[in-house]
C-alpha positions as CSV (number, residue, x, y, z in Angstrom):
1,X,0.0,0.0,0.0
2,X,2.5,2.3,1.0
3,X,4.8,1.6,-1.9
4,X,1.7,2.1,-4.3
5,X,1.0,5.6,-2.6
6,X,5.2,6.4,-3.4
7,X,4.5,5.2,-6.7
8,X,1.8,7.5,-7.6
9,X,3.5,10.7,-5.8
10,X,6.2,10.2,-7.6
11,X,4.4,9.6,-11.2
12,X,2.3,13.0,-10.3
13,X,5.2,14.9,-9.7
14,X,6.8,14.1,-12.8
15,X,3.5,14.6,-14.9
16,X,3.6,18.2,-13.3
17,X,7.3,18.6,-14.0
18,X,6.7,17.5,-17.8
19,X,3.5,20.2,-17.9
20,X,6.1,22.6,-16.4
21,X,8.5,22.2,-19.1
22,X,5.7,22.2,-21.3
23,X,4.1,25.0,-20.7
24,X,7.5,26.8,-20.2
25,X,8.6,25.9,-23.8
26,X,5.3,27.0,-24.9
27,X,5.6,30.7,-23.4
28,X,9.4,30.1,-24.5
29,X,8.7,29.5,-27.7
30,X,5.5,32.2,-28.5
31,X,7.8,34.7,-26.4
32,X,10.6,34.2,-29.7
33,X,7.2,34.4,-32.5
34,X,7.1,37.7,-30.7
35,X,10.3,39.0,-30.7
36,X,10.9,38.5,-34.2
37,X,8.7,40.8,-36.0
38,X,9.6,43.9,-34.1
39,X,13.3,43.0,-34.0
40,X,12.6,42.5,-37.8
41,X,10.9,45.8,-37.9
42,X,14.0,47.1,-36.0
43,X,16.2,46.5,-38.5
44,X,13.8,47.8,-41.2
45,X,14.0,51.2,-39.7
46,X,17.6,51.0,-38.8
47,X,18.0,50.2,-43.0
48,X,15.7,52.8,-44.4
49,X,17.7,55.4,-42.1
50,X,20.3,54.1,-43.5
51,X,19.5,54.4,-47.2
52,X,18.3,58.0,-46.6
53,X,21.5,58.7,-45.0
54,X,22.9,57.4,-48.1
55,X,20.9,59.5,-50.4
56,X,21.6,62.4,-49.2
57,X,25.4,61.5,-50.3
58,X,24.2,60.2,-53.9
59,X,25.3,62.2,-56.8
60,X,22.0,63.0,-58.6
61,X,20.7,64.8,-55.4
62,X,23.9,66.5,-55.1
63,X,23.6,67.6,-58.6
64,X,20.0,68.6,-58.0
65,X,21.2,70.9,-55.1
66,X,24.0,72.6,-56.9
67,X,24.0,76.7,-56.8
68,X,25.5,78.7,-59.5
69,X,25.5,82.6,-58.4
70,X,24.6,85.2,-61.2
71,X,27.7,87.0,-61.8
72,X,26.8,90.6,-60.4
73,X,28.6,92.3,-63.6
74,X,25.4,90.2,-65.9
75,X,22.8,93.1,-64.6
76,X,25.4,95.9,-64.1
77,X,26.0,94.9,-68.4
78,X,22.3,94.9,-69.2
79,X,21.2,98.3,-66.9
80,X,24.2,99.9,-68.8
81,X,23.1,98.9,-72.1
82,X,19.2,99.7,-70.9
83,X,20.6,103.3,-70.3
84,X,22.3,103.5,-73.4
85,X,18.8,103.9,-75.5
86,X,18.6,107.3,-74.6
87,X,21.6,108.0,-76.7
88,X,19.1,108.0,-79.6
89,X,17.7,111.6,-78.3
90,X,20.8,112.8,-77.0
91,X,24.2,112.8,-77.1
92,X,24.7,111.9,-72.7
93,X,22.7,108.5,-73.7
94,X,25.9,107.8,-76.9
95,X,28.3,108.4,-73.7
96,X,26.5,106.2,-71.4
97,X,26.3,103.7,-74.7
98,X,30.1,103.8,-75.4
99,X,30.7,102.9,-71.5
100,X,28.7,100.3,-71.9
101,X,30.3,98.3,-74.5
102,X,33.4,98.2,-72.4
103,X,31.2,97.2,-69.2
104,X,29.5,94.1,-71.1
105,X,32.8,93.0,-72.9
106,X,34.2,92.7,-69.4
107,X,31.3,90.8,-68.1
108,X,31.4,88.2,-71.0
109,X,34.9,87.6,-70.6
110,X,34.7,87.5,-66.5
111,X,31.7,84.7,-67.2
112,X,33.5,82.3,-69.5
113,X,36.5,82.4,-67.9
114,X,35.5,81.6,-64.5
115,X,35.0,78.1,-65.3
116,X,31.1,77.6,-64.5
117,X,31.5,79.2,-61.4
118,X,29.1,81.7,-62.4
119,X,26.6,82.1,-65.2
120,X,24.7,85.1,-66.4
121,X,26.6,85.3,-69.6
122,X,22.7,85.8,-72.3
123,X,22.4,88.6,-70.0
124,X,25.9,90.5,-70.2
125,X,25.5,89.4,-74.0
126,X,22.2,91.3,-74.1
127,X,23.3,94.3,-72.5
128,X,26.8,94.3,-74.9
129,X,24.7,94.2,-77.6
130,X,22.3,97.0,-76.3
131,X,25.3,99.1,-76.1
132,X,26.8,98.6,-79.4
133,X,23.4,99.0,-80.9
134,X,22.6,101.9,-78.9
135,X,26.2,103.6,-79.9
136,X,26.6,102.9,-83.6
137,X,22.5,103.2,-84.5
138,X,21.9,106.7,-82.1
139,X,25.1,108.0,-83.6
140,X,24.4,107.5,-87.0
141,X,20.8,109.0,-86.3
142,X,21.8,112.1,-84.1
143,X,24.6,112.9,-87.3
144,X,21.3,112.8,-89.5
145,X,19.3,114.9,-88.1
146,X,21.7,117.4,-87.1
147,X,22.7,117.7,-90.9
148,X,19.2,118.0,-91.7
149,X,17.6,120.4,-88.6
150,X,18.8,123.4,-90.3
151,X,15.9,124.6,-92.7
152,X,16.9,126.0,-96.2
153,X,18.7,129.1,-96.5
154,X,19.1,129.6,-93.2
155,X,22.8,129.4,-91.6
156,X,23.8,127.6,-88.2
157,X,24.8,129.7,-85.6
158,X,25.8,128.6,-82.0
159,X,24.3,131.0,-79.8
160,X,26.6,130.5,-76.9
161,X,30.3,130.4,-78.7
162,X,29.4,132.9,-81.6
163,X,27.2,135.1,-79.7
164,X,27.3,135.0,-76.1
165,X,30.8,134.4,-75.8
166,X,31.8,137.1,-78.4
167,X,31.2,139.7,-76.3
168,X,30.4,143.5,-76.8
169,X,33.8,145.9,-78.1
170,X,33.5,149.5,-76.5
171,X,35.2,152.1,-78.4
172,X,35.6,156.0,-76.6
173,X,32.7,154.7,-74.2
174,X,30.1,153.3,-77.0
175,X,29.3,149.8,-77.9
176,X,29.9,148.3,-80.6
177,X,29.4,144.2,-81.7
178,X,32.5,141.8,-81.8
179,X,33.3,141.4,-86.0
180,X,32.3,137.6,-86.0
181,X,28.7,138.4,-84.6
182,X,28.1,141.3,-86.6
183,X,28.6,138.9,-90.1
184,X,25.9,137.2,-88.7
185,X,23.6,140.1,-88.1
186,X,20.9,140.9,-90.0
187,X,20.8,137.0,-91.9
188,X,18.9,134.5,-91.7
189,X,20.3,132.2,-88.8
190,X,19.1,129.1,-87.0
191,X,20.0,129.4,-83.0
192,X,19.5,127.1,-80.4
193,X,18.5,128.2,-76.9
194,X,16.6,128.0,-73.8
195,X,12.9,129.7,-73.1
196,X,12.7,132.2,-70.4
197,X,9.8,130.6,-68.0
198,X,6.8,132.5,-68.9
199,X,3.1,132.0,-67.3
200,X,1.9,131.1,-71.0
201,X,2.2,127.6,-71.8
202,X,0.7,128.0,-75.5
203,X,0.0,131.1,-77.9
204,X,3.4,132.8,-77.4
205,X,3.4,135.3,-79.2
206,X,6.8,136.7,-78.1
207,X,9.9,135.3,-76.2
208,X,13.1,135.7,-74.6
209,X,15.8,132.8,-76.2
210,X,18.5,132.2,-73.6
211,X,22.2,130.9,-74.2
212,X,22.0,128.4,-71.1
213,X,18.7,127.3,-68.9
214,X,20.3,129.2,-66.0
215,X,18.6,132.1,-66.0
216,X,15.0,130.4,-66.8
217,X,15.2,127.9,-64.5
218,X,17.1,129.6,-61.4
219,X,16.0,132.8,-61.9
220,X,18.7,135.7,-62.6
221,X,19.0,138.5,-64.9
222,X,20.4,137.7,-68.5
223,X,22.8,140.2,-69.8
224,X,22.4,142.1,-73.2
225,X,24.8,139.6,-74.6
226,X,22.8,136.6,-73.1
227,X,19.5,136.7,-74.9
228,X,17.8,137.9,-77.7
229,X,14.4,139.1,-77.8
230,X,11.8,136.9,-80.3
231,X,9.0,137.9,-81.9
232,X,6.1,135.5,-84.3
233,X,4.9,137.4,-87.3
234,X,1.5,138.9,-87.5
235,X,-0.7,137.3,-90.8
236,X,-3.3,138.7,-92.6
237,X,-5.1,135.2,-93.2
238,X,-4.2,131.9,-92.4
239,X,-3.2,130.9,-95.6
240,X,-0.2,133.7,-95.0
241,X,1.7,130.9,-92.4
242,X,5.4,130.6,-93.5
243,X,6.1,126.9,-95.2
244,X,8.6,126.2,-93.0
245,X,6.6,126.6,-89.5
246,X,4.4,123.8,-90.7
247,X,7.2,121.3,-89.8
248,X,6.9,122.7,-85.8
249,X,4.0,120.9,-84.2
250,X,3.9,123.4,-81.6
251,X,3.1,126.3,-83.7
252,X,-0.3,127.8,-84.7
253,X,-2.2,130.6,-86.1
254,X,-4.4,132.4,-84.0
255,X,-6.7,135.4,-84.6
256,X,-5.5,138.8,-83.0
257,X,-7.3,140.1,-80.1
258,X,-9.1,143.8,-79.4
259,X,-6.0,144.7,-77.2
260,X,-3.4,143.6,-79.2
261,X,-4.5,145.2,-81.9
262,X,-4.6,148.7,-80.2
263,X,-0.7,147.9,-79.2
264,X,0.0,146.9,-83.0
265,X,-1.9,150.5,-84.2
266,X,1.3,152.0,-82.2
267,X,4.0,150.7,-85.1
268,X,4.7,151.8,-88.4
269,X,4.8,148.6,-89.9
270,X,1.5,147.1,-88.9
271,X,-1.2,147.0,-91.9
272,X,-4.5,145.8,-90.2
273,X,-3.0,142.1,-90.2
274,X,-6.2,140.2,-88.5
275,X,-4.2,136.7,-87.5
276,X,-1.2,135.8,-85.5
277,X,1.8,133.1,-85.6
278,X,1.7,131.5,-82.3
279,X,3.7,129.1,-80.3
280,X,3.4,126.6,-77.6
281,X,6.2,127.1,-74.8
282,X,8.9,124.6,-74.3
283,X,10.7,123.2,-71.5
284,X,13.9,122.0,-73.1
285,X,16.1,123.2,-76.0
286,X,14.8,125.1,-78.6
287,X,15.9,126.1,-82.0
288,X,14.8,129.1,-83.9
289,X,14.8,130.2,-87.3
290,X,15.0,134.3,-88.5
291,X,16.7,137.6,-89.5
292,X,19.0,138.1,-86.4
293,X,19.3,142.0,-85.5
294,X,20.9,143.8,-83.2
295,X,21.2,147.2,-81.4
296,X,24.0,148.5,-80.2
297,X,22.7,152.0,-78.9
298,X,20.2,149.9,-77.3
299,X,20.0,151.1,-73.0
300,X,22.0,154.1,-73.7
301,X,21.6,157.3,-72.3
302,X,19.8,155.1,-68.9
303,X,21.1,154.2,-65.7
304,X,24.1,151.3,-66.0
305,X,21.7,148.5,-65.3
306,X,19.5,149.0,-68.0
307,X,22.3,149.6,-70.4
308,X,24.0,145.7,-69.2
309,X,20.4,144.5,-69.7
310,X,19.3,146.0,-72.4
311,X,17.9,143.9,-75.8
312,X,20.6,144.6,-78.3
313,X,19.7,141.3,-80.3
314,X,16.4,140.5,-81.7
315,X,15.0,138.3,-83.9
316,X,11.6,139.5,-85.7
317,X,9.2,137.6,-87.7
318,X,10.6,134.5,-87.2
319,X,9.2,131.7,-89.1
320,X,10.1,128.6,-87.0
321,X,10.4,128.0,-83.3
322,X,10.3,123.7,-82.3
323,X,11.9,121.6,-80.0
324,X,15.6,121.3,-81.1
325,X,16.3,118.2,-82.9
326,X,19.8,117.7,-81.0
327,X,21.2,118.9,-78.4
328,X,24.4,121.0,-79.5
């Protein structure tokens, strides 16, 4: 009896050993199922770090990030060669122009030799060519038009170097005109000057021409030598307009008023003329085309002032007053 009680303690203690071992393996066993996917997924992460880390390295995104800087001498080139239009309406634009060809030369030579280091070279291109264009073109356009500004029998006269600079001679105390300036006087001459400001801005009938747009546009007295007095012919129709005033756009003819009629009745030469050459006023450089005459005796006799100031030149019926062509 007592040897059959051993017997079954001892086969029950083993059955409970073997489920122990069992069970153990069991939980052993799904405990490893477990493990494996997220050391799996472990590794996964760990290898697509790792290939992003090696992307970043790879040559096409390397190429993809490259920077090439615009050479700053590529819009310096082109502005330049912007400018450099103007040099078809005067000569400061030719100047600006001729700088410019040397500014883009340099930039397309500082572009292709520097290796691909910087790029920007359509745009110096563009601007050299600008330049050039701008140069040779305006040049070839501003020599036109200055040989053709002057109208038909009229002679070219710089106003500032053959009248304003040619001063007055006095001789025993009176004045008399410097020898170049009086050939001049009394033939039909084209000048160039400024407008003195006026209030009028159109139907100028008379006007002060200026060597220089100092005195109009600071203010100051002109001396006698400085300006000459212009007057616009009076018509007695329409149809009376001088050929050559049709070429101004600014000029018109208008009819004579009441009041400046009773001021014409005052001179000799006025013969009941009902119409009037008129002009618009200008702000630049002016050109205008008449019989200059001058007055010598003009202030005398007057305090000093008046005599500096006085209008020895003058320049009556004139048939053409427009916006000079060029600028010299």
């Amino acid at each position: 009896m007592t040897e059959q009680t051993l017997e079954r303690s001892s086969q029950t203690d083993a059955d409970a050993n073997a489920d122990r071992k069992t069970t153990s393996g069991a939980i052993l066993s799904g405990a490893g199922a477990q493990n494996t996917p997220a050391e799996n997924g472990a590794s996964l992460v760990n290898k697509t770090s790792a290939s992003k880390v090696a992307g970043w390295n790879s040559g096409s995104e390397v190429e993809n990030l490259d920077y090439v800087p615009v050479s700053p001498w590529a819009p310096i080139a082109l502005c330049v060669g912007l400018l450099g239009l103007t040099g078809f309406i005067g000569y400061f634009g030719l100047y600006v122009a001729f700088f410019g060809i040397f500014v883009g030369i340099g930039a397309v030579h500082q572009i292709r030799s520097s290796g691909g280091f910087v790029k920007g070279a359509w745009m110096a291109t563009l601007g050299l060519v600008l330049s050039i264009c701008s140069f040779g073109l305006g040049s070839a356009k501003m020599s036109y038009d200055y040989q053709h500004e002057v109208p038909e029998g009229y002679q070219r006269v710089n106003f500032q170097k053959d009248v304003a600079e040619k001063e007055f001679v006095f001789y025993s105390g009176h004045r008399r005109l410097h020898r170049d300036v009086a050939a001049v006087v009394g033939k039909k001459v084209y000048l160039k000057g400024f407008m003195y400001a006026t209030q009028a801005t159109d139907g100028l009938r008379q006007f002060i021409l200026l060597k220089d747009n100092g005195e109009c546009c600071f203010g100051g007295k002109p001396k006698a030598h400085d300006y000459v007095l212009v007057t616009l012919p009076v018509l007695k129709s329409p149809s009376d307009r001088p050929a050559i005033s049709n070429r101004a756009g600014g000029m018109s003819v208008s009819e004579i008023s009441q009041d400046v009629k009773e001021q014409l009745l005052l001179k000799d030469d006025y013969q009941q003329e009902d119409y009037q050459l008129v002009t618009k006023a200008y702000i630049g450089m002016v050109a205008v085309a008449g019989v200059l005459e001058a007055d010598v005796r003009s202030g005398e006799g007057g305090p000093p002032d008046e005599f500096d100031y006085a209008p020895v030149y003058t320049m009556k019926n004139v048939e053409l007053v427009e916006e000079a062509w060029t600028r010299f």
